[in-house]
C-alpha positions in Angstrom: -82.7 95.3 139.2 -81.9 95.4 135.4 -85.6 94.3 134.8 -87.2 97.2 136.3 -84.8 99.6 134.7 -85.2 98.1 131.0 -88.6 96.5 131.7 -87.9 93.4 129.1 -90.0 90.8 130.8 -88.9 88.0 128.5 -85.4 88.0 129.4 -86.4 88.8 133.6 -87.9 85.4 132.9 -85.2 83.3 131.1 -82.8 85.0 133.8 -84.8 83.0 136.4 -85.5 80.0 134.4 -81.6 80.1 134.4 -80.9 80.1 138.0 -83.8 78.1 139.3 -84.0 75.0 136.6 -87.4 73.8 137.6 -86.7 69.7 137.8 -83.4 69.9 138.7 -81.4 69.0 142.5 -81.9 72.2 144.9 -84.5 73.9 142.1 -87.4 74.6 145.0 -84.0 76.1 147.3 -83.0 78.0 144.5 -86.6 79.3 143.8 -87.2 80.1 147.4 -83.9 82.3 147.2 -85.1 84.2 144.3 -88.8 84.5 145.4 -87.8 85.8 149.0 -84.9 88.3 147.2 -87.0 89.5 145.0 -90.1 90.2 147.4 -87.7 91.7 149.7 -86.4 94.0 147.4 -89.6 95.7 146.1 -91.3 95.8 149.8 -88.9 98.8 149.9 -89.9 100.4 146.8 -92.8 101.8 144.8 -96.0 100.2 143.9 -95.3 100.4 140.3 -92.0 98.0 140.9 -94.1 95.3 143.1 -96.9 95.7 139.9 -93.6 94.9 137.5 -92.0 91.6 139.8 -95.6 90.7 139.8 -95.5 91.1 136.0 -92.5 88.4 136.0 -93.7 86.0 138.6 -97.1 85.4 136.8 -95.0 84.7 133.3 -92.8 82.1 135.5 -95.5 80.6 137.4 -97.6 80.3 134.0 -94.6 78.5 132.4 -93.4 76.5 135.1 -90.5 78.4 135.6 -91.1 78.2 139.8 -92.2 75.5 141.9 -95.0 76.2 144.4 -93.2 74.5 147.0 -90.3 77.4 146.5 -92.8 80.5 146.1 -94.8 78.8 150.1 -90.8 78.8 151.1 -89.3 82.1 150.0 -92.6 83.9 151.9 -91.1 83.1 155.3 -88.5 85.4 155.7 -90.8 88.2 153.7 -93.2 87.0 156.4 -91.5 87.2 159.7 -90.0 90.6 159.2 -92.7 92.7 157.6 -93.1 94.9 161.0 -89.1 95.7 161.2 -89.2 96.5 157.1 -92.3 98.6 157.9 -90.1 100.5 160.2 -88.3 102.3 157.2 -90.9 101.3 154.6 -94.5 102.1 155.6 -95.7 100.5 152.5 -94.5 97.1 152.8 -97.4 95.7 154.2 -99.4 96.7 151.6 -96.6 95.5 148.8 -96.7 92.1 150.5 -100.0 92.0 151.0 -100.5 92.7 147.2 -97.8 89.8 146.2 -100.2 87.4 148.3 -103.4 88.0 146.8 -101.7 87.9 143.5 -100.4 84.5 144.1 -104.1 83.2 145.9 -105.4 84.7 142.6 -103.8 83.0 140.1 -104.1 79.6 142.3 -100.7 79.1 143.5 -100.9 79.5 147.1 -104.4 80.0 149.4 -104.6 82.0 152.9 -103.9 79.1 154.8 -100.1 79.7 154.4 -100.2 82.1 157.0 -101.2 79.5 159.7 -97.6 78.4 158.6 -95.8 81.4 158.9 -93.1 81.8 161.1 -94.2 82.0 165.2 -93.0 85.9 165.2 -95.4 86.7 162.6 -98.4 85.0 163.8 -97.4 86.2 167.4 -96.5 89.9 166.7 -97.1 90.5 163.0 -100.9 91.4 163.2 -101.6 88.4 161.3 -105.2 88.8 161.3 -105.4 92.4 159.7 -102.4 91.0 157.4 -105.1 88.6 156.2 -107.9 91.0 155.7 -105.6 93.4 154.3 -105.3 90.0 151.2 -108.5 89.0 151.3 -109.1 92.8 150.2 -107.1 93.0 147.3 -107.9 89.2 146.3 -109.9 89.1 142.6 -113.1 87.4 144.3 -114.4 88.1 148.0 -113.3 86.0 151.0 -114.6 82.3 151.0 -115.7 80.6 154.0 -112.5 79.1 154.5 -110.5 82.6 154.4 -112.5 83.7 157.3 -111.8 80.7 158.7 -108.3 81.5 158.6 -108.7 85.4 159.8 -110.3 83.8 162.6 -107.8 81.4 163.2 -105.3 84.4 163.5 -107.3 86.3 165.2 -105.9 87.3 168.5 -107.6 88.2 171.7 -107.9 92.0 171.1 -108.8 91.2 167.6 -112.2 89.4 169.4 -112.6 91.9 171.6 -113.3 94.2 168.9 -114.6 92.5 166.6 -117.3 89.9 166.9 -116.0 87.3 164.4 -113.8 87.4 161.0 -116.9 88.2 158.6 -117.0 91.7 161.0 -113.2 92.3 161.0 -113.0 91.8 157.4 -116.2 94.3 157.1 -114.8 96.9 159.2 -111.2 97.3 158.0 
């Protein structure tokens, strides 16, 4: 919370270099805890304070300062309540959503994550438009294998109206 009051990256980062200590017993736990924490803190906020964790977590996952293992884990939870958090924040789809592409971006995670995701999610979180809604905001436009995985989330509705995950992704 300090960070995006002061806005000194630097010390955001050696505060979770501190508490994580990539290498060390319980680091990908640890990581997990302050991935989820922090995600679930600025899904309630504005855009401009997902833009600054996102400003943090690229410095740590550019000098090792996370494990990729603990960024896949600390997603769940984000994850499987997104629809209750949307309740009283409208935007935290779209925060989320944001995170994720960031992270496929910069080749830490890829799409295929959310065929992972906890059963709520890909049962009643909309998965499919949750994918699109990445694949939007990801640098380059969906590969093959993302609509692979859009399909793969796709529920029965979802087919219903749309023909395959090339059309959803076109129409939304």
């Amino acid at each position: 919370k300090e960070y995006f009051v002061g806005g000194d990256t630097a010390d955001a980062v050696l505060s979770v270099d501190e508490i994580i200590q990539v290498g060390t017993e319980g680091s990908v736990e640890r990581g997990a805890k302050v991935f989820e924490a922090g995600t679930l803190m600025v899904m309630e906020m504005k855009e401009t304070n997902v833009k600054k964790l996102l400003t943090v977590l690229e410095q740590c996952v550019k000098d090792s300062k996370i494990e990729p293992d603990a960024i896949i884990q600390g997603l769940s939870d984000p994850l499987e309540f997104l629809r209750d958090i949307e309740i009283d924040a409208p935007l935290a789809g779209s925060h989320l959503s944001l995170i994720v592409a960031e992270l496929i971006n910069w080749d830490v995670i890829s799409l295929n994550i959310l065929l992972s995701a906890p059963e709520f999610f890909r049962a009643e979180g909309k998965p499919s438009i949750f994918a699109v809604e990445i694949l939007k905001k990801k640098s380059s436009g969906p590969s093959e294998d993302d609509l692979t995985v859009v399909d793969r989330l796709m529920t029965e509705e979802d087919k219903k109206a749309h023909v395959s995950a090339k059309a959803m992704f076109d129409a939304l």
